[in-house]
Every structure is written in C-alpha cells, then in structure tokens.
N, CA, C and O atoms as a Maestro MAE file, in Angstrom:
{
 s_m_m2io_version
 :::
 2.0.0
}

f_m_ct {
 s_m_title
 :::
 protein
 m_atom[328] {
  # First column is atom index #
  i_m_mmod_type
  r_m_x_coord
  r_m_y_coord
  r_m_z_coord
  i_m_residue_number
  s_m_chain_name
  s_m_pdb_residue_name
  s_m_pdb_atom_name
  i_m_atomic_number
  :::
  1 25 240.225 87.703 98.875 1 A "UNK " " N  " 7
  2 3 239.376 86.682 98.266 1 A "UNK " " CA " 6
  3 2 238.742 87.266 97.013 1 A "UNK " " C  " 6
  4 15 238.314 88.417 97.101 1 A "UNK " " O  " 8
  5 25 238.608 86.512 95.665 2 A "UNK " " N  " 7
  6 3 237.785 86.471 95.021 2 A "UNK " " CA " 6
  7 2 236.453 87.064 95.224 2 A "UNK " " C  " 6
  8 15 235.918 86.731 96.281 2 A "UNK " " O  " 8
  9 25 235.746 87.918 94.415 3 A "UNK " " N  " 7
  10 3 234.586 88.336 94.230 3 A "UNK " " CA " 6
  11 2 234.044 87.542 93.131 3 A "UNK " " C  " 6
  12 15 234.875 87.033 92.378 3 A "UNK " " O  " 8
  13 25 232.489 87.288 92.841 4 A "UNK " " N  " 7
  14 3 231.929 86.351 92.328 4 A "UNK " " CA " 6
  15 2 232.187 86.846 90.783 4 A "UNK " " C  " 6
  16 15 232.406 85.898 90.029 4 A "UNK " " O  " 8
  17 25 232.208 88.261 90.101 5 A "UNK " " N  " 7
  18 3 232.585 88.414 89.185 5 A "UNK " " CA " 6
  19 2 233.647 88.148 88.994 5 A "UNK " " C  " 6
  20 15 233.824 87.767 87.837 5 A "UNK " " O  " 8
  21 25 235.038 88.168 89.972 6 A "UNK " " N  " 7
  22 3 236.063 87.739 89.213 6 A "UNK " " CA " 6
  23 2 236.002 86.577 89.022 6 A "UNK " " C  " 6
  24 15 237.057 86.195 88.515 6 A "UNK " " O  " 8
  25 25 235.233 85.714 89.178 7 A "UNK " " N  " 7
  26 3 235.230 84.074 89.525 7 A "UNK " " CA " 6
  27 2 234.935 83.507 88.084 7 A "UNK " " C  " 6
  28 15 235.325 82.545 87.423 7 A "UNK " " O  " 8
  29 25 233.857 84.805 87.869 8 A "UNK " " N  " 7
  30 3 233.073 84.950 86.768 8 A "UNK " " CA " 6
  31 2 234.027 85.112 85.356 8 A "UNK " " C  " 6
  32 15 234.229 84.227 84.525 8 A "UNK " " O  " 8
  33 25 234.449 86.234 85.343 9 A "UNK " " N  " 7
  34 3 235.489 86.177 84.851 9 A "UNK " " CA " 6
  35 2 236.835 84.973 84.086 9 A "UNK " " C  " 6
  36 15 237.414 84.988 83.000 9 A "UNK " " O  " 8
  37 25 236.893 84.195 85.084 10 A "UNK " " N  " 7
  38 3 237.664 83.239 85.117 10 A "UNK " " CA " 6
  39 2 237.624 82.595 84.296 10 A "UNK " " C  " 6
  40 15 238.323 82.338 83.316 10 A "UNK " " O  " 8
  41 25 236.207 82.111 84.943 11 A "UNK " " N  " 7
  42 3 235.364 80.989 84.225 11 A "UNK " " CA " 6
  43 2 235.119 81.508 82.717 11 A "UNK " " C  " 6
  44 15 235.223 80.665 81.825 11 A "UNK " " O  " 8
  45 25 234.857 82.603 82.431 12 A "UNK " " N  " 7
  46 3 234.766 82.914 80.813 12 A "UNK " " CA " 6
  47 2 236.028 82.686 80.363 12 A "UNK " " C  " 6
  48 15 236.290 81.892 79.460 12 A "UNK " " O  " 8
  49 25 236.863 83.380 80.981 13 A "UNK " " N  " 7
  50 3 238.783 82.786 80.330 13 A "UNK " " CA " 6
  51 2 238.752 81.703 79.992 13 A "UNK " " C  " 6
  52 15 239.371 81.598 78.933 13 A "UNK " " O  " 8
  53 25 238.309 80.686 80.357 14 A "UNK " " N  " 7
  54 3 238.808 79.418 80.844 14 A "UNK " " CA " 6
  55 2 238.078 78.253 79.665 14 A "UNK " " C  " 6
  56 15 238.385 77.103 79.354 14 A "UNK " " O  " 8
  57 25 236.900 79.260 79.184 15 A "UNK " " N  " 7
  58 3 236.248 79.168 78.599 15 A "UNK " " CA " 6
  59 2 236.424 79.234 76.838 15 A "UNK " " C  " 6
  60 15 236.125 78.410 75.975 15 A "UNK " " O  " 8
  61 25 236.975 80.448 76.763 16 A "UNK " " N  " 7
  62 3 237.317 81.045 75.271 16 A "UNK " " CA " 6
  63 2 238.398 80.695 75.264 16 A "UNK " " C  " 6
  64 15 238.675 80.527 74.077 16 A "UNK " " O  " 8
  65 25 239.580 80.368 76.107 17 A "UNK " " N  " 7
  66 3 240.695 78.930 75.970 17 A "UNK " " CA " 6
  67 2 240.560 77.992 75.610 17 A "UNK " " C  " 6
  68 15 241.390 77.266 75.063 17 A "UNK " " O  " 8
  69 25 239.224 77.752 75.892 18 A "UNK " " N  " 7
  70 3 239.211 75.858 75.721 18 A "UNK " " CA " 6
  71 2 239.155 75.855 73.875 18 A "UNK " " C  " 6
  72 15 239.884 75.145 73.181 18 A "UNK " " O  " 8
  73 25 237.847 77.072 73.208 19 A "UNK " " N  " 7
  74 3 237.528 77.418 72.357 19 A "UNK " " CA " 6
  75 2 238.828 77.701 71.445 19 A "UNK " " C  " 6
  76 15 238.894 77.123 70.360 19 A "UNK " " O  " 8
  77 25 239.996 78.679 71.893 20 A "UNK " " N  " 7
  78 3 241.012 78.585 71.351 20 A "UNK " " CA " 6
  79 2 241.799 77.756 71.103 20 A "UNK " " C  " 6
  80 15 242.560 77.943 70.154 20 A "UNK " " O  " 8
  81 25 241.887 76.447 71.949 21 A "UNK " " N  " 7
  82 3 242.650 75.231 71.837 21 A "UNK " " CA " 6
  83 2 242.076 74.380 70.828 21 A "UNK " " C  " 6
  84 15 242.709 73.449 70.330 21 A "UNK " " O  " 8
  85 25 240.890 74.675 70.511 22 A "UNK " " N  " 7
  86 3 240.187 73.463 69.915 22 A "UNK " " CA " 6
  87 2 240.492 74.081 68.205 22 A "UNK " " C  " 6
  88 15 240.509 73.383 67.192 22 A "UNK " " O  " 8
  89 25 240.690 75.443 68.281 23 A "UNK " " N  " 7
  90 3 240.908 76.031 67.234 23 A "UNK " " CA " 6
  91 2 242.178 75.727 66.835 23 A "UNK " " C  " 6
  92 15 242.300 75.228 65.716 23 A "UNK " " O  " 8
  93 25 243.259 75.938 67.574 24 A "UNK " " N  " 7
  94 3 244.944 75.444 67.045 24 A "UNK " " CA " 6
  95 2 244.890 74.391 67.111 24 A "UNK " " C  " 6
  96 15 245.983 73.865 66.897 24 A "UNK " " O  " 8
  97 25 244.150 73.757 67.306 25 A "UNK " " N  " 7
  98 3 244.337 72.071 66.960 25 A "UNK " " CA " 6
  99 2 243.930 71.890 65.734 25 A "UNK " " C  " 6
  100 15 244.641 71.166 65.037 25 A "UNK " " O  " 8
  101 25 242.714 72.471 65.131 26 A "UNK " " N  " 7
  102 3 242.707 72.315 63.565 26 A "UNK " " CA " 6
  103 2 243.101 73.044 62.883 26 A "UNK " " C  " 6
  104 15 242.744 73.053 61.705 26 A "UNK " " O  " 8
  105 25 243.901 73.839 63.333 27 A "UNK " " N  " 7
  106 3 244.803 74.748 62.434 27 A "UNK " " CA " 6
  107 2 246.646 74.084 62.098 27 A "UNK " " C  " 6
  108 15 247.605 74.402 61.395 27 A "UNK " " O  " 8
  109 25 246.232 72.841 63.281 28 A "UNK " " N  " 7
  110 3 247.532 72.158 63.114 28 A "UNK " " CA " 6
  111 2 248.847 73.569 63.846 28 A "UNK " " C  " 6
  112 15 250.039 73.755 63.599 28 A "UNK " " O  " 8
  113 25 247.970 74.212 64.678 29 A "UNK " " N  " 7
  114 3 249.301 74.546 65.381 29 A "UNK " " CA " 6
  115 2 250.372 73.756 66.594 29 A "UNK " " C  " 6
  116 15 251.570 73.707 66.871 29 A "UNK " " O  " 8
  117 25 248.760 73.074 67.186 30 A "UNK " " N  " 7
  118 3 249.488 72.315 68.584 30 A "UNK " " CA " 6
  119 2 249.654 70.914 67.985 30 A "UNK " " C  " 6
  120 15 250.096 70.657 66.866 30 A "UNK " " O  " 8
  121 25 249.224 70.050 68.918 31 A "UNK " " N  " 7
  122 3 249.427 68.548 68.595 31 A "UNK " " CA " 6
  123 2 247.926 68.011 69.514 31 A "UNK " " C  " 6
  124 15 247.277 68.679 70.319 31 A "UNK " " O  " 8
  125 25 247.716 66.765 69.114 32 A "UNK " " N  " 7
  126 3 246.167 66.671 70.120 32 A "UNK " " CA " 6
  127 2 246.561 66.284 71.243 32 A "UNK " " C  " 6
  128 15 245.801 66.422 72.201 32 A "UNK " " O  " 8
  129 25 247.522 65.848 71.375 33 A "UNK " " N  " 7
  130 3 248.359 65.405 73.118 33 A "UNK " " CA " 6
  131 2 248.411 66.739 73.953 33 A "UNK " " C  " 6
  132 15 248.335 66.482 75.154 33 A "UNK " " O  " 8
  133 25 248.513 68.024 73.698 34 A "UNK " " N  " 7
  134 3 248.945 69.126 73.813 34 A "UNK " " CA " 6
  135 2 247.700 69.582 74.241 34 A "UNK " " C  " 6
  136 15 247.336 70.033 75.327 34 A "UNK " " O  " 8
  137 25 246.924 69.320 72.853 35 A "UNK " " N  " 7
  138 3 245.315 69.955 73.442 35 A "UNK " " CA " 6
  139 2 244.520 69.426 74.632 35 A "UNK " " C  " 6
  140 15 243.765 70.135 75.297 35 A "UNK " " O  " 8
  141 25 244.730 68.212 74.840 36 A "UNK " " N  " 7
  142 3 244.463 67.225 75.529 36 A "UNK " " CA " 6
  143 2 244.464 67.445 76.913 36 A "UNK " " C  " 6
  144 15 243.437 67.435 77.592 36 A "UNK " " O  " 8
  145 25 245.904 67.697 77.464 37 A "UNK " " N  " 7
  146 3 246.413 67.754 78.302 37 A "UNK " " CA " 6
  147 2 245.825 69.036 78.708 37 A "UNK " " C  " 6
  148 15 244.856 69.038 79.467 37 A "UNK " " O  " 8
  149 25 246.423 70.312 78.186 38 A "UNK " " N  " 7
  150 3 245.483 71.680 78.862 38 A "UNK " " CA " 6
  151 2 244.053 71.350 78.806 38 A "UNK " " C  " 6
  152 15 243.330 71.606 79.769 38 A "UNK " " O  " 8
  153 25 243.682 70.900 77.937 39 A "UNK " " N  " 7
  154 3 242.043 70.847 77.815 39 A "UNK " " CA " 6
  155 2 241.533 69.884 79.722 39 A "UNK " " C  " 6
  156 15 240.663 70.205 80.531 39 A "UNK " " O  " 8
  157 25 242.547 68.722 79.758 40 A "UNK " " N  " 7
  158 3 242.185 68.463 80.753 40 A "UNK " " CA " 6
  159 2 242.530 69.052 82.530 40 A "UNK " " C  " 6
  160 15 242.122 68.515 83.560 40 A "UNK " " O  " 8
  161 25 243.366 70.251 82.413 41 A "UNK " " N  " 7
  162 3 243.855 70.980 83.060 41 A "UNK " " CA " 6
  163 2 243.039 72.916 83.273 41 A "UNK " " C  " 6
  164 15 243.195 73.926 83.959 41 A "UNK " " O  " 8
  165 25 242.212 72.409 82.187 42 A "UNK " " N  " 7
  166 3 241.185 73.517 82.267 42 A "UNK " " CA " 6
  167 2 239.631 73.075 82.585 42 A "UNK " " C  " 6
  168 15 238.757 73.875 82.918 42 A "UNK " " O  " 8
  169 25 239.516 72.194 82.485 43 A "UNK " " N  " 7
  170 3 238.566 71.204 82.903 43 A "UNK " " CA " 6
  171 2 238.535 71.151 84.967 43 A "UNK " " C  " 6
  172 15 237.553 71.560 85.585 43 A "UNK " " O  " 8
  173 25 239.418 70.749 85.461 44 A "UNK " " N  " 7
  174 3 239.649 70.976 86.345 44 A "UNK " " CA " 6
  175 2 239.977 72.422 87.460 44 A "UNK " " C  " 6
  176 15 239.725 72.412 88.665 44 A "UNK " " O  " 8
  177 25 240.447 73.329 86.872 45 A "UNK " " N  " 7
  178 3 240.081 75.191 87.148 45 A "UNK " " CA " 6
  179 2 238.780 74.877 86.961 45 A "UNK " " C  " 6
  180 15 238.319 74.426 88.010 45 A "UNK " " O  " 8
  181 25 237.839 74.924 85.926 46 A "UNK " " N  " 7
  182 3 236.642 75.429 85.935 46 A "UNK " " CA " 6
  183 2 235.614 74.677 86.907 46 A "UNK " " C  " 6
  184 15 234.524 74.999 87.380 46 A "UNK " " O  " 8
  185 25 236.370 73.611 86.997 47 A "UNK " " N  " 7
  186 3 235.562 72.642 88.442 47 A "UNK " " CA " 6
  187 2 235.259 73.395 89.324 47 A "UNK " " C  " 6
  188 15 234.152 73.668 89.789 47 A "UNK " " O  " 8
  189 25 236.910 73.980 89.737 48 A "UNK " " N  " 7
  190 3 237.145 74.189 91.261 48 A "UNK " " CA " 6
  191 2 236.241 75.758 91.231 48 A "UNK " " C  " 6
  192 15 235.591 76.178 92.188 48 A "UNK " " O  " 8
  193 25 236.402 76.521 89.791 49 A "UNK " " N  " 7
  194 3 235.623 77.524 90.141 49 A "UNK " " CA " 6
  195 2 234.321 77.890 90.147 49 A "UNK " " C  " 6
  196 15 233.883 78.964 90.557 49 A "UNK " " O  " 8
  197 25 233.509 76.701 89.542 50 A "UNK " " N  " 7
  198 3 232.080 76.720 89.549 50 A "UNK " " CA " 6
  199 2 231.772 76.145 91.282 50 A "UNK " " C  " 6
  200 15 230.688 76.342 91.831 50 A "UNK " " O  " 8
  201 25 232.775 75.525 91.865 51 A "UNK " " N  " 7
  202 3 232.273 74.818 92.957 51 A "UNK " " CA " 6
  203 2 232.755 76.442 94.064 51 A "UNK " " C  " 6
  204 15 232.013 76.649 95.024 51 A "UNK " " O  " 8
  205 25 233.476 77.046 93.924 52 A "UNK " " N  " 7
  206 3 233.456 77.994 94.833 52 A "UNK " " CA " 6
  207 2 232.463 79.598 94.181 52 A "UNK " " C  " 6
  208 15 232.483 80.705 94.719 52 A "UNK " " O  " 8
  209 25 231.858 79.290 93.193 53 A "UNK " " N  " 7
  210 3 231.197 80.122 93.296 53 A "UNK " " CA " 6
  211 2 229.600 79.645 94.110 53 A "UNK " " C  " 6
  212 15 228.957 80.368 94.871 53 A "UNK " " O  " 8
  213 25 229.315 78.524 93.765 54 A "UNK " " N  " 7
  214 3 228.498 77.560 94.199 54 A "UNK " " CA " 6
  215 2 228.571 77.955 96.155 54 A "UNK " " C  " 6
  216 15 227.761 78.573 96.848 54 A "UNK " " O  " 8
  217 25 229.668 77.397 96.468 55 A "UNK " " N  " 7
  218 3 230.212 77.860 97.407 55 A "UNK " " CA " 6
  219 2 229.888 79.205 98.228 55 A "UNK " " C  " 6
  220 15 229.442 79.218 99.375 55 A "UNK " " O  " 8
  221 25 230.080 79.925 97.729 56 A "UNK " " N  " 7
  222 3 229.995 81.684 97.886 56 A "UNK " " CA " 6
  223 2 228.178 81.754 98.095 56 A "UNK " " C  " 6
  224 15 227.493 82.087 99.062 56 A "UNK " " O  " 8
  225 25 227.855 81.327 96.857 57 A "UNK " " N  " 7
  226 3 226.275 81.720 96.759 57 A "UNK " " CA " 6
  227 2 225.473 81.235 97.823 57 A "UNK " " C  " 6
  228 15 224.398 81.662 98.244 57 A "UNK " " O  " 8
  229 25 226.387 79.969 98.310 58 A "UNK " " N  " 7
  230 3 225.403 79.415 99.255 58 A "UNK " " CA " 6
  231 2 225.615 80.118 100.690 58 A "UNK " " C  " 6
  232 15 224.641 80.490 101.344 58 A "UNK " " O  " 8
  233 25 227.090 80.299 101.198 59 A "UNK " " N  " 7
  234 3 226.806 81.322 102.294 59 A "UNK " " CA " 6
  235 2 226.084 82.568 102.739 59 A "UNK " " C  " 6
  236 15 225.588 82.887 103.820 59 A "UNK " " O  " 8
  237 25 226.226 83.486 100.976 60 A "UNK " " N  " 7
  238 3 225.549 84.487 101.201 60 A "UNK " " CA " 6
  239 2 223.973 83.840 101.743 60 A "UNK " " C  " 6
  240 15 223.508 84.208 102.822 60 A "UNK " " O  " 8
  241 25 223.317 82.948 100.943 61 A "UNK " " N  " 7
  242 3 222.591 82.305 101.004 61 A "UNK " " CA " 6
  243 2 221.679 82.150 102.931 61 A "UNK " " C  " 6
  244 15 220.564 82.228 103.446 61 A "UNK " " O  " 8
  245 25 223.066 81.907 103.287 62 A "UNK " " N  " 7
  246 3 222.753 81.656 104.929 62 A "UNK " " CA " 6
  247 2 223.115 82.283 105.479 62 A "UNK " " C  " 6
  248 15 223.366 81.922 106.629 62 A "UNK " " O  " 8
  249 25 223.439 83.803 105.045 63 A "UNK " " N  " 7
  250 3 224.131 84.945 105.919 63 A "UNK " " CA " 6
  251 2 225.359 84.619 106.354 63 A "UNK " " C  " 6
  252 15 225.526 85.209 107.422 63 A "UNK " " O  " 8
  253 25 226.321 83.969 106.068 64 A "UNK " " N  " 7
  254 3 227.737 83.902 106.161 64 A "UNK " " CA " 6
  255 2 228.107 84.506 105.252 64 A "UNK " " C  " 6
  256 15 227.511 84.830 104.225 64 A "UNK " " O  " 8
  257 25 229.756 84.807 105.786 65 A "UNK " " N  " 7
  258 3 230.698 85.452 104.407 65 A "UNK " " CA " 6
  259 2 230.714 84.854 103.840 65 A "UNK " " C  " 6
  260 15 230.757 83.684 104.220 65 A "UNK " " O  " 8
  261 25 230.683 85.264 102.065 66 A "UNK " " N  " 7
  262 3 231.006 84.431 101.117 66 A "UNK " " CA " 6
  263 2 232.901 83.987 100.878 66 A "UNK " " C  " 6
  264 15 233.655 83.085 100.513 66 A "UNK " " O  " 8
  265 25 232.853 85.709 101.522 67 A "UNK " " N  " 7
  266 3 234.660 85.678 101.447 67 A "UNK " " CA " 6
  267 2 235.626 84.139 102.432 67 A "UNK " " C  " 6
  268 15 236.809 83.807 102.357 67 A "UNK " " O  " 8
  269 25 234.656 83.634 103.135 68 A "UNK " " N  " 7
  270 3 235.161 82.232 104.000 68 A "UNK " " CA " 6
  271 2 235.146 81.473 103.262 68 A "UNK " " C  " 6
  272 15 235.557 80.379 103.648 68 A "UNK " " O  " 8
  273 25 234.565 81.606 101.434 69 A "UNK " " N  " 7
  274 3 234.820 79.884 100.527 69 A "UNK " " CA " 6
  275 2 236.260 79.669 100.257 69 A "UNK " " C  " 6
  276 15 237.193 80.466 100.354 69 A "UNK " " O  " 8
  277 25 236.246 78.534 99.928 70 A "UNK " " N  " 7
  278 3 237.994 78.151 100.000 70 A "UNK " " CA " 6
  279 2 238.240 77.457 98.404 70 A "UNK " " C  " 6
  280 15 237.262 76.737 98.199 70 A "UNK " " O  " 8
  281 25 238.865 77.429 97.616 71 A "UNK " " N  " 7
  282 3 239.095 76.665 96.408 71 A "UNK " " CA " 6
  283 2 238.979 75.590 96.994 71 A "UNK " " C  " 6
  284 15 239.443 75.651 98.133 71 A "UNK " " O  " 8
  285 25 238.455 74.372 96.658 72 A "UNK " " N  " 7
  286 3 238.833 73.354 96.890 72 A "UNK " " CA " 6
  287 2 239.715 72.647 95.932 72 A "UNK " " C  " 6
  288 15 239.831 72.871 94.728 72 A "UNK " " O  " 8
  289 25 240.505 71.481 96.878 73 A "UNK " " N  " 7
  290 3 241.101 70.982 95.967 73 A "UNK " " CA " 6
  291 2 241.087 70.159 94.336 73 A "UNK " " C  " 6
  292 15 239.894 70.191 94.033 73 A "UNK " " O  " 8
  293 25 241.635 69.656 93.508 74 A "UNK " " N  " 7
  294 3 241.457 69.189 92.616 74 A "UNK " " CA " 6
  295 2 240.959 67.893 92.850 74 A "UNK " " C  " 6
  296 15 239.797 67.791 92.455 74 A "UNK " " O  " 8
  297 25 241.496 66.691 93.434 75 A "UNK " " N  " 7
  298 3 240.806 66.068 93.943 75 A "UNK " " CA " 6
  299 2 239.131 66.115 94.493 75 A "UNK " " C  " 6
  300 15 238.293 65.219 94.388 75 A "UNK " " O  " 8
  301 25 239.026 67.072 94.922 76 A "UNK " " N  " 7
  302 3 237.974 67.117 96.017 76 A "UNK " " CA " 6
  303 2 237.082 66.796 94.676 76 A "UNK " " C  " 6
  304 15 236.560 65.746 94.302 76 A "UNK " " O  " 8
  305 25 237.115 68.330 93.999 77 A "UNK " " N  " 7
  306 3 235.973 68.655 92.987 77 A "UNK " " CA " 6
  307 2 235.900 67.627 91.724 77 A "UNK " " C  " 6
  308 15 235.156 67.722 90.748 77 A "UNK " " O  " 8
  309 25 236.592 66.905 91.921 78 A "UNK " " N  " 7
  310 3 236.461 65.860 90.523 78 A "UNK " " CA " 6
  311 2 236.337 64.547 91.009 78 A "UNK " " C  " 6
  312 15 236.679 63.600 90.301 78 A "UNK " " O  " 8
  313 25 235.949 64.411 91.981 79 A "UNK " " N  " 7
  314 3 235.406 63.375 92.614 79 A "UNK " " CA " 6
  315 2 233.914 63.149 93.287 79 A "UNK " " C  " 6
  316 15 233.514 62.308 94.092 79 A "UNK " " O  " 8
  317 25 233.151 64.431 92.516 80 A "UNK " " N  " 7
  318 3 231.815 64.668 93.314 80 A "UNK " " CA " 6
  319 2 230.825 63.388 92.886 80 A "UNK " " C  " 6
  320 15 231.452 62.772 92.024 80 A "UNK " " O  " 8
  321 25 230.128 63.030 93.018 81 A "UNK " " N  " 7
  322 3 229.205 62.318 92.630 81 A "UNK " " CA " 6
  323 2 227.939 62.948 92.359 81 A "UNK " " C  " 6
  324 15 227.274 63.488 93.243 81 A "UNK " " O  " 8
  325 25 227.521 62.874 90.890 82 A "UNK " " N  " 7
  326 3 226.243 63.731 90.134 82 A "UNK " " CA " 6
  327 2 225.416 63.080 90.954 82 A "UNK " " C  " 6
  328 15 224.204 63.284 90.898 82 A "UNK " " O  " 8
  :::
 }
 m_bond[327] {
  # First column is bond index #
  i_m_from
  i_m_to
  i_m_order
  :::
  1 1 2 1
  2 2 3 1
  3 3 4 2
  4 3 5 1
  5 5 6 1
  6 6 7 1
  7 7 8 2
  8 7 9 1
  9 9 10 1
  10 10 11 1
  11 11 12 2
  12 11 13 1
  13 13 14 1
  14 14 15 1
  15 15 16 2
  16 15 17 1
  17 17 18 1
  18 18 19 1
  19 19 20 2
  20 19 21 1
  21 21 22 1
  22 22 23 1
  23 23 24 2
  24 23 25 1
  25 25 26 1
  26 26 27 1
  27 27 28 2
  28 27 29 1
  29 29 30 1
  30 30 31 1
  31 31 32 2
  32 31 33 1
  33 33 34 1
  34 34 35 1
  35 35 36 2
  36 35 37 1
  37 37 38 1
  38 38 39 1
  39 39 40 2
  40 39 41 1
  41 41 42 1
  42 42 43 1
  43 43 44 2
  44 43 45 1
  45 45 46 1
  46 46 47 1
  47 47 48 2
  48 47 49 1
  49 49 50 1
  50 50 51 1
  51 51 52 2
  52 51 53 1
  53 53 54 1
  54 54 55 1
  55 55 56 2
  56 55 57 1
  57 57 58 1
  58 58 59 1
  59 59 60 2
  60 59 61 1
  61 61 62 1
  62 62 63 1
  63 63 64 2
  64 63 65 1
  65 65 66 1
  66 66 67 1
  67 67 68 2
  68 67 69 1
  69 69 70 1
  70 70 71 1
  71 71 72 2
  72 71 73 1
  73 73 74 1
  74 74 75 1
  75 75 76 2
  76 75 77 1
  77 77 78 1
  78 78 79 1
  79 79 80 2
  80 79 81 1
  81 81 82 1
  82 82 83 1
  83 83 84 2
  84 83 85 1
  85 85 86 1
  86 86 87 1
  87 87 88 2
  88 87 89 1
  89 89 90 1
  90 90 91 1
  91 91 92 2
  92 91 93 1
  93 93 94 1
  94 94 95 1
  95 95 96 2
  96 95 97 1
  97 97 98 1
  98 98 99 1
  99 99 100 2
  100 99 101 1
  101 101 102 1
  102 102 103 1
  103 103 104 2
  104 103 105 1
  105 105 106 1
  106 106 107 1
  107 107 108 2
  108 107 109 1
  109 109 110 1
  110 110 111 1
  111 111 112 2
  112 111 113 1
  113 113 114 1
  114 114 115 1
  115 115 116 2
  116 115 117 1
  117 117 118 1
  118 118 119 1
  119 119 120 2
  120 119 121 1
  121 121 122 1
  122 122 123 1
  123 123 124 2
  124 123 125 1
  125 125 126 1
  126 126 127 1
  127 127 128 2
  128 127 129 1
  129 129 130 1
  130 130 131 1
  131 131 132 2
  132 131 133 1
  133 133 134 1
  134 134 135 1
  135 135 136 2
  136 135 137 1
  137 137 138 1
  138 138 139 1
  139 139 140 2
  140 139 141 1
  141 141 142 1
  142 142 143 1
  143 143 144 2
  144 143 145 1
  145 145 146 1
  146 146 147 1
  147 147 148 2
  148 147 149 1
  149 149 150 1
  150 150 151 1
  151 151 152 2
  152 151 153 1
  153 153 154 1
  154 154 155 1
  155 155 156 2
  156 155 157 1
  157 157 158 1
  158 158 159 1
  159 159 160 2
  160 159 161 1
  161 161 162 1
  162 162 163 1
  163 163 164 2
  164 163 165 1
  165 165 166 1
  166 166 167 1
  167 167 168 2
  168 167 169 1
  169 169 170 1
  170 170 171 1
  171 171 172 2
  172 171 173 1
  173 173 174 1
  174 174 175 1
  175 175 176 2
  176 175 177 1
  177 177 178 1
  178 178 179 1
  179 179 180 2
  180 179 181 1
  181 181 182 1
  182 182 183 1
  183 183 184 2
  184 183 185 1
  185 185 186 1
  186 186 187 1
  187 187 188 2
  188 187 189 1
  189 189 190 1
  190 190 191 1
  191 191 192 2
  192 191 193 1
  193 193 194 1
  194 194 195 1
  195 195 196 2
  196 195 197 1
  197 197 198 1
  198 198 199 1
  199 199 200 2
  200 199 201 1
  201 201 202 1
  202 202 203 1
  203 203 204 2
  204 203 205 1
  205 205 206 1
  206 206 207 1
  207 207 208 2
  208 207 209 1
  209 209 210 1
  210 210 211 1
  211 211 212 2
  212 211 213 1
  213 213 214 1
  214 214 215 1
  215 215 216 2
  216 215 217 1
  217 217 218 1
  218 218 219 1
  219 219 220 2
  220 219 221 1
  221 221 222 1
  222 222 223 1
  223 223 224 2
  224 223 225 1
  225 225 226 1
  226 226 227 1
  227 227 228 2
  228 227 229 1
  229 229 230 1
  230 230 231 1
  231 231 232 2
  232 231 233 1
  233 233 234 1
  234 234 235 1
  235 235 236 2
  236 235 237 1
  237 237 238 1
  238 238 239 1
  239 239 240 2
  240 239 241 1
  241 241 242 1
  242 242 243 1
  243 243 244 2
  244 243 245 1
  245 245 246 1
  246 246 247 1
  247 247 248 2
  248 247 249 1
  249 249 250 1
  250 250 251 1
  251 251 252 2
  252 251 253 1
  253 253 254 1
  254 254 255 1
  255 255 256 2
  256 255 257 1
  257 257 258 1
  258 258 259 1
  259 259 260 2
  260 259 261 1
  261 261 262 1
  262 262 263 1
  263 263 264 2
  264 263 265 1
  265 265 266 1
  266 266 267 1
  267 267 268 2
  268 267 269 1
  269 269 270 1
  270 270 271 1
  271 271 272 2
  272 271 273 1
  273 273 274 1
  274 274 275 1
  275 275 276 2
  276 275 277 1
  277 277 278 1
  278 278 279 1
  279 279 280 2
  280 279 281 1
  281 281 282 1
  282 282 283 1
  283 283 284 2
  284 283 285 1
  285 285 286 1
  286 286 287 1
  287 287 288 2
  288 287 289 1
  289 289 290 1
  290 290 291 1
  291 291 292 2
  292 291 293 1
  293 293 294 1
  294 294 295 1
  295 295 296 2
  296 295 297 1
  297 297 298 1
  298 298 299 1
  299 299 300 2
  300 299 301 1
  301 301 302 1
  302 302 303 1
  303 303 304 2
  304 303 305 1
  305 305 306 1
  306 306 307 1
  307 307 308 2
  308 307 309 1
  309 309 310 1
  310 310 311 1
  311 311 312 2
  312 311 313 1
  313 313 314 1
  314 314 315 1
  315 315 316 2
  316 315 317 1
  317 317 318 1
  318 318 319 1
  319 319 320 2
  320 319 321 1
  321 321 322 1
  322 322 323 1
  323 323 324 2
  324 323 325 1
  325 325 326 1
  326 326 327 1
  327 327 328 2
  :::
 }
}
C-alpha cells in the first residue's frame, strides 16, 4: 500500500501535468480535445487520491490501519455530493 507521501507525491505529478498540458496547448503542441480529455482523466486520479488520503488520515485518526484504505472507484469519487 501506498504511504501518504507517495500519495503526496502523486498528487503533485498530477498536478504539474495538468500545468504542463495547459502549457502545450498554447504552445499549439496538442489540440484542446487532447487537453481536454487527459485534463479530464487527471481530474479523476486526483479525486481518487485526495479521497484515499482523506481516507488514510481518518483511520489513523481512529487507530486503524491506514494501510486498509482502498482507491476507490472512479465512479464512487465523482459522485460525492459537496
């Protein structure tokens, strides 16, 4: 399992990607369909990984393993209600 820094981690990748996409798009390397699509495919990773770090924090939280959080699915996490 994931440790919260690698989670951490991730989430910064996932991050300075999005930043890079937005960059070849006005550099006219990609196409905006292109950007679009990963953009909305990174959107969804960073769901699932803010919700299992979320996840993690809260077991430690209650003295459970954190190592028992599970990714949830794509579905799951993009269907939360704010």
């Amino acid at each position: 399992m994931a440790e919260d820094t690698d989670i951490q981690q991730r989430i910064q990748g996932l991050i300075d990607e999005e930043h890079s996409l937005r960059g070849q798009l006005g550099e006219g390397k990609i196409t905006p369909g292109e950007e679009h699509q990963r953009l909305q495919a990174i959107e969804v990773e960073l769901d699932q990984c803010w919700d299992l770090l979320r996840q993690r924090r809260a077991r430690r939280e209650f003295g459970e393993n954190p190592d028992d959080a599970q990714v949830r699915s794509a579905s799951t996490v993009e269907n939360y209600l704010d």
